[in-house]
matplotlib code that plots the C-alpha trace (Angstrom):
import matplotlib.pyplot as plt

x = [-14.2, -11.7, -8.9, -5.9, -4.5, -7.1, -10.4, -12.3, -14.8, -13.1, -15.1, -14.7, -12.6, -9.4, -6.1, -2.5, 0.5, 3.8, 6.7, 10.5, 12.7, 16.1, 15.8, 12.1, 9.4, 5.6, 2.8, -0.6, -3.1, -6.5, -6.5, -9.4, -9.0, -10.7, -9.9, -10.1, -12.5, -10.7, -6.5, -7.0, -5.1, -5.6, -6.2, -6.3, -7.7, -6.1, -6.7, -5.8, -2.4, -1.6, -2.0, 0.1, 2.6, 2.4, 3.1, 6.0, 7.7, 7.3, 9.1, 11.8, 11.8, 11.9, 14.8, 16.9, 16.2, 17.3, 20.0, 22.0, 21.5, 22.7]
y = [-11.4, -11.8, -10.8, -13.1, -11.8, -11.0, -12.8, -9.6, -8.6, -6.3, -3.9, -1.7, 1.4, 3.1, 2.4, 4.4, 2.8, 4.1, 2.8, 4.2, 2.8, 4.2, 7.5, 8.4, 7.9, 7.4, 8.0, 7.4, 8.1, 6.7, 3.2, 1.0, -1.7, -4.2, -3.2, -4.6, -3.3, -3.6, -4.6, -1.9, -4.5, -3.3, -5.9, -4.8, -6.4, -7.9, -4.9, -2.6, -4.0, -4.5, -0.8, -0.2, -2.3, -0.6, 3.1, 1.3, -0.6, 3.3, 5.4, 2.3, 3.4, 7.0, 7.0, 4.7, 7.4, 10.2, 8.4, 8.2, 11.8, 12.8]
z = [6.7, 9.8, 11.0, 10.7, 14.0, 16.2, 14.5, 14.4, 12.0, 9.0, 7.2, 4.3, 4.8, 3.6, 5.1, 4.2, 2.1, 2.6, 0.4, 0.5, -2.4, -3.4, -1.4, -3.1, -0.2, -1.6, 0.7, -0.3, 2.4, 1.2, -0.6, -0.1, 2.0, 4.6, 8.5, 11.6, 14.0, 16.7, 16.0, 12.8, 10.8, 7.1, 3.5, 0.5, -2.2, -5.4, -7.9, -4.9, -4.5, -8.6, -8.7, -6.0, -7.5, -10.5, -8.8, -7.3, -10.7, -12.2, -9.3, -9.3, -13.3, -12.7, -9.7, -12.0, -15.2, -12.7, -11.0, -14.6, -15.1, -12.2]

ax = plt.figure().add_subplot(projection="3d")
ax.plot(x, y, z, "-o")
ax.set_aspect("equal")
plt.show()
């Protein structure tokens, strides 16, 4: 695999995801992903990012739950 932006190879590694959405900041520090060995450029992969997305449709759930309590 390359790089889209510098063409260098991109191995197998971990990269971090952060995400702030309606005041709430999620940080996750080791997702798999693909990165470049030289820009450090980071992919990840289609199950990867569903599960991410997922994490992110539940603390959008859980803000607007907390935000009519409030």
């Amino acid at each position: 695999m390359e790089c889209m932006y510098c063409q260098a190879e991109m191995k197998k590694g971990t990269a971090p995801f952060h995400i702030d959405r309606d005041g709430v900041h999620v940080s996750l520090d080791e997702i798999p992903a693909w990165v470049c060995s030289q820009c450090g450029e980071s992919y990840f992969e289609e199950k990867e990012v569903d599960v991410i997305q997922e994490l992110v449709k539940a603390v959008e759930e859980q803000t607007q739950k907390f935000a009519k309590t409030a």
